[in-house]
VOGU-3710 file (C-alpha; in Angstrom, 3 decimals, decimal comma):
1> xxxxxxxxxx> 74,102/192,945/177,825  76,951/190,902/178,448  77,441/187,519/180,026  79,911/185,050/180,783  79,378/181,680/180,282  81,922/178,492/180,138  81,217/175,315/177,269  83,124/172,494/177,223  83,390/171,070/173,784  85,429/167,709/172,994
11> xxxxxxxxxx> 87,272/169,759/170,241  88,527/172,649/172,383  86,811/174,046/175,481  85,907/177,863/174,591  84,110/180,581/176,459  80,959/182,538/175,357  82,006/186,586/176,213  78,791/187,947/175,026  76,108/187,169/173,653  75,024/189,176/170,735
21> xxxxxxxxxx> 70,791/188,903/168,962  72,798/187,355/165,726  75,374/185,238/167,550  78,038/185,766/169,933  81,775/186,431/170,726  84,114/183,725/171,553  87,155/182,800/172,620  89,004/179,436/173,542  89,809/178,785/177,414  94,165/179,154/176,521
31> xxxxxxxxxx> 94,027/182,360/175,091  91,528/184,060/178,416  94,149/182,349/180,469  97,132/184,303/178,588  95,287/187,200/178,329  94,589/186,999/174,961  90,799/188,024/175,733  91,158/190,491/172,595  91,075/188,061/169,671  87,137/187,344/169,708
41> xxxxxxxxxx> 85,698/185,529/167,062  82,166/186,412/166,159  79,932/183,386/165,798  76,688/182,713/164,682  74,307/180,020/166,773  74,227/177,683/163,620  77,994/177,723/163,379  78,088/177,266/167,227  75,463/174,121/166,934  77,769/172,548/164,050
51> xxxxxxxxxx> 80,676/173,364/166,262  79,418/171,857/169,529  78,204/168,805/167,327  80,990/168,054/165,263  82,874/164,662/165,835  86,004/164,009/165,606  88,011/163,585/162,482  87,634/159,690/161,579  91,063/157,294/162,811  93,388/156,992/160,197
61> xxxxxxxxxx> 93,689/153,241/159,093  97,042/151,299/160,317  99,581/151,280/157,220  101,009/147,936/158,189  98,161/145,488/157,462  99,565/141,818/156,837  98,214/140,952/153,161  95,354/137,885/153,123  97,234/134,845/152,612  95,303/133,268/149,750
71> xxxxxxxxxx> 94,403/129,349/149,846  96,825/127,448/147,303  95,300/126,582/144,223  95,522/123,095/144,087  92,954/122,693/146,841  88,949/122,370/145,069  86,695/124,392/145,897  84,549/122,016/147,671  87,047/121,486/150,009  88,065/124,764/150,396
81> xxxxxxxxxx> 86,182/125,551/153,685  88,100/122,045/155,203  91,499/123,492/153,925  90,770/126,986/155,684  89,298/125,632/158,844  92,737/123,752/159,563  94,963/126,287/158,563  93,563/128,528/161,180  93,846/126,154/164,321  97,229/126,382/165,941
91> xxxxxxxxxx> 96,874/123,051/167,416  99,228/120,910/166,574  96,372/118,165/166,611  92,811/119,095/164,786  90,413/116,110/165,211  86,887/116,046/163,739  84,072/114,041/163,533  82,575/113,224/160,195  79,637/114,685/161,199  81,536/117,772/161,564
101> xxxxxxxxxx> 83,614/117,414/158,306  80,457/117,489/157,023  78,997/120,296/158,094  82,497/122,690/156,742  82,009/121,270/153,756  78,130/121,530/153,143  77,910/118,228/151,334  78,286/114,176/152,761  81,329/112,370/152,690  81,796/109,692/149,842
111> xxxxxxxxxx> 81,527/106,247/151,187  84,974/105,289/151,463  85,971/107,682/153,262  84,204/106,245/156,383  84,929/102,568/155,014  88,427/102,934/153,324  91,497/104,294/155,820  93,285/104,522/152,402  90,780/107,043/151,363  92,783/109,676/154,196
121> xxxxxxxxxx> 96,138/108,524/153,980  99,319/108,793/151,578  98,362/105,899/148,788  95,132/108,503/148,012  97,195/111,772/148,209  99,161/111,441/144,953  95,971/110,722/142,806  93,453/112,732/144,569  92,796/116,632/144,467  90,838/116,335/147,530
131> xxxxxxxxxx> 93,515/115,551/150,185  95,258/118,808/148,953  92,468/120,586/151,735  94,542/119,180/154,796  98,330/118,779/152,626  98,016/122,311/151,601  97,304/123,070/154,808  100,714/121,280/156,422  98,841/118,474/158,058  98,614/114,416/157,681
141> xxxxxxxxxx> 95,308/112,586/157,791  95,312/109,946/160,518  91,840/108,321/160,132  89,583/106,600/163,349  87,261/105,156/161,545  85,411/102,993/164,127  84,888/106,136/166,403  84,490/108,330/162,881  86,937/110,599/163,421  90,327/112,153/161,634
151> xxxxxx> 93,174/113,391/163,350  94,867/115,979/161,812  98,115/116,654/162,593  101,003/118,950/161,489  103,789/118,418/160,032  107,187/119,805/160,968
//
């Protein structure tokens, strides 16, 4: 007994011609419409069930992916986070709180950085490792202590 029956399948719509007690013949939708009717292919239900179910082949991943630009050495560890959070702003002006300095780095301030504007600004910079997190990162320190802030900016 034959029937005639149309599937849609994301792969390729085909057509069921007959169906046969082991399977059935079929064909894609292109070759009925060019008359190519006569190239059946026999298949069974389990190959139709993996056919129907099938995805689609994975996407390829893009060749041109820009490399991770690494965080310079000098800059410690513990103020790693600081260093990374300003290098990703595009502002030309990044002011935070202490509170918030805080909170990148995971650890309190010292002291005199919320007493000592010298602490933030060029004097410190040549003995200190830990003003390489906002150098490093192409900006100044301009320190508000009163309100407890730090501007940074960048440089040209």
């Amino acid at each position: 007994m034959s029937s005639h029956v149309v599937y849609q399948h994301e792969m390729a719509p085909f057509e069921v011609i007959h169906r046969l007690p082991g399977g059935f013949d079929v064909c894609t939708s292109e070759q009925r419409a060019r008359g190519e009717a006569v190239h059946w292919h026999h298949m069974t239900w389990l190959e139709w069930i993996v056919m129907k179910w099938r995805r689609p082949p994975p996407v390829p991943a893009p060749r041109n992916v820009a490399p991770i630009r690494q965080p310079p050495s000098r800059v410690p560890a513990e103020y790693l986070s600081l260093y990374t959070y300003l290098e990703k702003r595009y502002a030309s002006t990044v002011v935070l709180t202490f509170d918030q300095m805080e909170s990148l780095l995971g650890f309190p301030l010292p002291e005199s950085a919320r007493t000592e504007p010298h602490w933030w600004t060029d004097a410190a910079l040549r003995a200190n490792s830990y003003s390489d997190a906002w150098t490093q990162a192409q900006r100044t320190a301009v320190p508000h202590l009163t309100a407890k802030t730090v501007a940074f900016e960048r440089q040209p």
